[in-house]
C-alpha positions in Angstrom: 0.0 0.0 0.0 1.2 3.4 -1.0 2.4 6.0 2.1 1.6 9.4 2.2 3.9 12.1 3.0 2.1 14.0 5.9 2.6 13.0 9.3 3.4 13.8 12.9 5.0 12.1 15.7 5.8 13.4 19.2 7.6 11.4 22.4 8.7 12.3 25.5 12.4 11.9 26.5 13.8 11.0 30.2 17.3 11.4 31.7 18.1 11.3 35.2 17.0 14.9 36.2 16.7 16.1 32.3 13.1 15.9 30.6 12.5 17.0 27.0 10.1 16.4 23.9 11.0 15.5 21.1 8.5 16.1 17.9 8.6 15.2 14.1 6.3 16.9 11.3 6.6 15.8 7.9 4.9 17.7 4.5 5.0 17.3 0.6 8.0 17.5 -0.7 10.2 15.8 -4.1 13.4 14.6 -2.1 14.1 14.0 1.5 15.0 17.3 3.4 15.2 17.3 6.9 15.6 20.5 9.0 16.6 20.4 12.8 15.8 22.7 15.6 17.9 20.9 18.3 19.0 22.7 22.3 22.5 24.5 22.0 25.5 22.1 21.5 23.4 19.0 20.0 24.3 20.0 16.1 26.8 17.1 16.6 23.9 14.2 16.5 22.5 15.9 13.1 23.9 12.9 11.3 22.3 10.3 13.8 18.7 11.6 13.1 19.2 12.2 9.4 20.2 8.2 9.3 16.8 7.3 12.0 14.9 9.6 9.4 16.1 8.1 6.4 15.2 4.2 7.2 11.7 5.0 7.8 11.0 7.8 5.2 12.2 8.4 1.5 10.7 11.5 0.3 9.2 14.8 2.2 10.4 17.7 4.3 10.7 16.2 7.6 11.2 19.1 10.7 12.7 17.7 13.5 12.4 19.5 16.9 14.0 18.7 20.1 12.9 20.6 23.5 14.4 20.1 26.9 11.8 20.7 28.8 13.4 20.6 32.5 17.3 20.3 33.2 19.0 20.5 36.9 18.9 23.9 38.4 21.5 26.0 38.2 25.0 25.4 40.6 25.8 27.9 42.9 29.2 27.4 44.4 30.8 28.8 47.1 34.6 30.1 47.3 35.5 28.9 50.9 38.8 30.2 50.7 38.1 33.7 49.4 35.1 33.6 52.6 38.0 32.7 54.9 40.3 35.6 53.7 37.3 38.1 53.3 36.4 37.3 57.4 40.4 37.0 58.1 41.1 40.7 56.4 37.8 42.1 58.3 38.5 40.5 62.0 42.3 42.2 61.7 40.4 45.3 60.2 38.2 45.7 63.0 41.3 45.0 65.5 43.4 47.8 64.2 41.0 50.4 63.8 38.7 49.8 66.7 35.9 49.3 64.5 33.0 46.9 65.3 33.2 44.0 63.1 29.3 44.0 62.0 29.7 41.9 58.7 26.7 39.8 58.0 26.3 36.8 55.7 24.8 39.1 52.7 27.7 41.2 52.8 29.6 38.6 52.3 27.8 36.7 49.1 27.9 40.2 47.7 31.7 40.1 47.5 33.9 39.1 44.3 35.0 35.8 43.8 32.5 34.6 46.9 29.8 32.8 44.9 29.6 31.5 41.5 26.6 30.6 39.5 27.5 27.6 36.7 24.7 26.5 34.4 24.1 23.4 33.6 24.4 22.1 30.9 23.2 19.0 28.7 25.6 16.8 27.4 24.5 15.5 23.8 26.6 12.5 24.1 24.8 11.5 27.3 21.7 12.0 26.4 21.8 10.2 23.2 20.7 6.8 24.1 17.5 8.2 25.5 16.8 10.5 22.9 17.4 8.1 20.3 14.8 6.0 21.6 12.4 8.7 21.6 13.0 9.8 18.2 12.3 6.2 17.1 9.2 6.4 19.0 8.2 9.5 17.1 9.3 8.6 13.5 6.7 5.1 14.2 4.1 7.4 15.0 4.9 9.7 12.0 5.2 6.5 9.5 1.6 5.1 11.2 -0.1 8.8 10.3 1.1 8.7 6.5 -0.2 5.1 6.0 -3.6 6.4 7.0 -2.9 9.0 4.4 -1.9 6.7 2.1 -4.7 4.6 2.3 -7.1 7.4 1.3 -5.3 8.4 -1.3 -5.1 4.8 -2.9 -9.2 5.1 -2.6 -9.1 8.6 -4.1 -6.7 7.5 -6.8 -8.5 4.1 -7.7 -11.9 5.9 -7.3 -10.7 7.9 -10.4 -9.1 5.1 -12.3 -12.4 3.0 -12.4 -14.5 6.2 -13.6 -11.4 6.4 -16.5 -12.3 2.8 -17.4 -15.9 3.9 -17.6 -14.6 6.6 -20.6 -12.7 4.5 -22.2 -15.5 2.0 -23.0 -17.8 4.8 -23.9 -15.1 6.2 -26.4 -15.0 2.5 -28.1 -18.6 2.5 -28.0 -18.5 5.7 -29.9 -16.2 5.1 -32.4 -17.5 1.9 -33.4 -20.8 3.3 -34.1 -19.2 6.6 -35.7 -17.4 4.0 -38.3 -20.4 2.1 -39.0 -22.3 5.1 -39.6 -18.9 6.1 -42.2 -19.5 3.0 -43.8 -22.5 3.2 -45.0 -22.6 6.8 -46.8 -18.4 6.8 -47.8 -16.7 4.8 -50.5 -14.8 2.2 -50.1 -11.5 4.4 -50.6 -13.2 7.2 -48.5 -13.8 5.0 -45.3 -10.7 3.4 -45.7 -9.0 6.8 -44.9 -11.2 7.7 -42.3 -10.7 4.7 -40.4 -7.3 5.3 -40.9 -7.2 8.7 -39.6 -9.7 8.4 -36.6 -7.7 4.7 -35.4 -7.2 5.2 -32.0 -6.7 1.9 -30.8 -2.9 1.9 -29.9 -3.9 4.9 -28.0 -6.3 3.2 -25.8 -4.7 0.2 -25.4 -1.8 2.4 -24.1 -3.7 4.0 -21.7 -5.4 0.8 -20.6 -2.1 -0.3 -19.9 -1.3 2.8 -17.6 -4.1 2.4 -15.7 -3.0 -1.5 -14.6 0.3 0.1 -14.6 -1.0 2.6 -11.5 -3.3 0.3 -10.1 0.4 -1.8 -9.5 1.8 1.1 -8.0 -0.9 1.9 -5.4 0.1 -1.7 -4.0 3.8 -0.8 -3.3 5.0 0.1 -0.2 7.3 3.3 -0.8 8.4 5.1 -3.6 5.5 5.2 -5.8 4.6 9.1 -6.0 7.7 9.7 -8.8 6.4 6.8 -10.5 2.8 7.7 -10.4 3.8 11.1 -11.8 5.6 9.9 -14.8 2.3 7.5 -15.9 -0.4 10.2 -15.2 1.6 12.4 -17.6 1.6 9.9 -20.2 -1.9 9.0 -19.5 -2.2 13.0 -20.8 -0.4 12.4 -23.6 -2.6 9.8 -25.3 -5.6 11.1 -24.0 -4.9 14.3 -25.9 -4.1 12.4 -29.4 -7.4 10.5 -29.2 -8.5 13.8 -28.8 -6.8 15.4 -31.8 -7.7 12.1 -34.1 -11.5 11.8 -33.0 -13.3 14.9 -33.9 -16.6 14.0 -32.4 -18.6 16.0 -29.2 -19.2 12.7 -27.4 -15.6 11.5 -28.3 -14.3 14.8 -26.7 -16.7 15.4 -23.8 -15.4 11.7 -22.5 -12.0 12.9 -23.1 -12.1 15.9 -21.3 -13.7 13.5 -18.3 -10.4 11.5 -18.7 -7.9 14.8 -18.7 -9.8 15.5 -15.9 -9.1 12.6 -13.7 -5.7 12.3 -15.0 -5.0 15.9 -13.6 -6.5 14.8 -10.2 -4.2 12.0 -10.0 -1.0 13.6 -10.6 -1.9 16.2 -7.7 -2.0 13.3 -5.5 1.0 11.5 -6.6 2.6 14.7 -4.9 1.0 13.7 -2.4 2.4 9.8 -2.5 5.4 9.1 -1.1 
């Protein structure tokens, strides 16, 4: 069954003290491109979640975003030596000068070199293993989403193939009766270069053959939008030189029917993965 290229997957990730969320969108697009929005200092794993991206989907612009959520609060450290020489330089301060040694504890943290806030920060290389896990998680759910997708879409696309099948029997119908009716008011020489002219079997035995061809397709698993493409476009081709060889209203109101469903299925092969 053909896959669709819109999709969405979200998981949560879970290290020691460190939570984040890690989400995948996919849309429409003719090659694989994936964008990152990764935390400061993760560019490094780029190449690990191109390669988790790449064995699950083949075509579409996949946006992968990684939050951390909640990390370990902030370190405050505390200079013991530079407290020690701080009180040391006061006590002998007060001594000298006869001056009342009223520092207090905020006085103190206020000094230089007393207290030091360090942020934490999150190691890509630790994390890894979890977030790799998650981003597998997310990527399933994304695949899961654009199989639904593709389901439809092989209804949609079959839905119009059938309804083509339908046209082409009326167009046989209607030549066969417009030769007859040749036939019986044209010479022999006349009708023979009528039929000629208005033979439009090797047409529709061409386009017969691209409709089996795209009812194959629909039954693959991946790579079928290119593909799908390429046939609807010839589908166009011979469906506009029956129309050029047939000069006949019925002839070219079925025709227009089939350009008509052959336009609606190359809009959703760009759709198809």
């Amino acid at each position: 069954m053909i896959t669709g290229m819109t999709g969405f997957g979200a998981s949560e990730v879970t290290f020691g003290k460190i939570k984040g969320i890690v989400e995948i969108k996919t849309v429409n697009h003719r090659y694989l491109d994936v964008a990152f929005y990764l935390p400061v200092g993760f560019s490094s794993l780029e190449d690990k979640i191109q390669k988790i991206i790449a064995n699950q989907m083949k075509r579409g612009r996949v946006t992968v975003s990684v939050k951390i959520t909640e990390r370990p609060h902030t370190n405050i450290v505390l200079n013991q030596d530079a407290v020690k020489r701080y009180l040391d330089f006061a006590k002998s301060l007060g001594a000298k000068h006869h001056i009342k040694n009223d520092i207090t504890v905020a006085d103190i943290m206020r000094l230089p070199g007393v207290v030091e806030a360090k942020e934490v920060f999150v190691q890509a290389g630790e994390l890894w293993p979890a977030l790799e896990k998650s981003l597998q998680k997310a990527a399933t759910g994304v695949v899961i989403m654009r199989r639904r997708e593709g389901k439809a879409l092989s209804v949609d696309i079959n839905g119009q193939l059938k309804r083509m099948l339908l046209q082409i029997s009326l167009i046989k119908s209607r030549t066969s009766a417009l030769l007859k009716e040749a036939k019986g008011r044209m010479t022999s020489e006349e009708f023979s270069s009528f039929q000629k002219s208005n033979d439009i079997n090797e047409e529709l035995s061409r386009l017969a053959h691209y409709i089996d061809e795209a009812k194959t397709l629909l039954k693959q698993a991946e790579g079928a939008g290119k593909k799908l493409d390429f046939i609807a476009q010839e589908m166009q081709r011979e469906t506009n030189t029956i129309g050029s060889k047939v000069q006949d209203k019925v002839v070219a109101a079925a025709v227009i029917a089939i350009k008509s469903k052959v336009e609606k299925i190359r809009e959703q092969s760009n759709n198809v993965e």
